[in-house]
C-alpha positions in Angstrom: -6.7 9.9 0.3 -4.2 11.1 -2.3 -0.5 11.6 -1.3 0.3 15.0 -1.8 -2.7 15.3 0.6 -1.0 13.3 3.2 2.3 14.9 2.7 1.1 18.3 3.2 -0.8 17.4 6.6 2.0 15.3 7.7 4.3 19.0 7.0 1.8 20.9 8.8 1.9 18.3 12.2 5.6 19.1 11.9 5.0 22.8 11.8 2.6 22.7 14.6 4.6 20.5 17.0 7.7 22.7 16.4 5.8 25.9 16.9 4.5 24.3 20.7 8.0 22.8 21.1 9.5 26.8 20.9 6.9 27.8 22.9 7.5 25.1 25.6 11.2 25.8 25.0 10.5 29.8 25.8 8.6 29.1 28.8 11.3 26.7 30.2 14.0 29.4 29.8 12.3 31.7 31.2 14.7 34.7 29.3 13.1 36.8 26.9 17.2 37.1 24.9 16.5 32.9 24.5 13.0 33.4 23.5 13.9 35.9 20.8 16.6 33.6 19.8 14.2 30.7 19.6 11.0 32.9 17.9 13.9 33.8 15.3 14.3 30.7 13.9 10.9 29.9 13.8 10.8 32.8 11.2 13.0 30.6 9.1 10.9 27.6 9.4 7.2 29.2 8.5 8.8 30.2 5.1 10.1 27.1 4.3 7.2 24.9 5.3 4.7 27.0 3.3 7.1 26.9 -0.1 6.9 22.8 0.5 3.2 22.5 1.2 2.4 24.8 -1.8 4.7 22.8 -3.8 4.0 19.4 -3.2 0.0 20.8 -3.2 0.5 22.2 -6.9 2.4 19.2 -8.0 -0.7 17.5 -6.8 -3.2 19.7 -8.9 -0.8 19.8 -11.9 -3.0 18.0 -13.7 -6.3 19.9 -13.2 -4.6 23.2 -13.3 -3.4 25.5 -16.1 0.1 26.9 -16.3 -1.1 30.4 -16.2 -3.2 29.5 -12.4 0.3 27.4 -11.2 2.7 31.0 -12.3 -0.1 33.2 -10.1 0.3 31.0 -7.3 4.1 30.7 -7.3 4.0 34.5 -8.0 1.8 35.1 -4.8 3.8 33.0 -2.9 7.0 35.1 -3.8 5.0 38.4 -3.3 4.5 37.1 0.7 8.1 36.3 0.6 9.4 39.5 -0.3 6.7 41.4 2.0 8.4 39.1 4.7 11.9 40.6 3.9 10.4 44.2 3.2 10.8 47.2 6.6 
């Protein structure tokens, strides 16, 4: 199994276990002002963990991917971010 490979799953366990650690953390509060709080800064952490696992996933295919396919990818993941921000 390749590393990058293992890195990104290893990311995405971490991602999923903080998502059900919120979600436990909003059921044991019980107050919908906590559980906004809490679902707020998992809107910082999605971002972040997909710009890792796409980068560590395209430093893993830099070698059987051109240039112009690794700009497009970046520039579709910026094009998410930006929808993210967008009202």
């Amino acid at each position: 199994m390749e590393t990058a490979l293992i890195y990104m799953i290893l990311l995405r366990f971490l991602s999923g276990s903080i998502e059900i650690t919120a979600a436990t953390l909003m059921l044991k509060f019980n107050d919908l002002e906590k559980a906004f709080y809490i679902n707020t800064l998992l809107a910082l952490v999605g971002p972040c963990i997909l710009l890792i696992t796409t980068g560590i996933g395209i430093s893993g295919l830099s070698e059987k991917i051109s240039f112009a396919k690794m700009i497009c990818l970046f520039g579709g993941i910026v094009l998410i971010l930006i929808s993210l921000k967008m009202k």
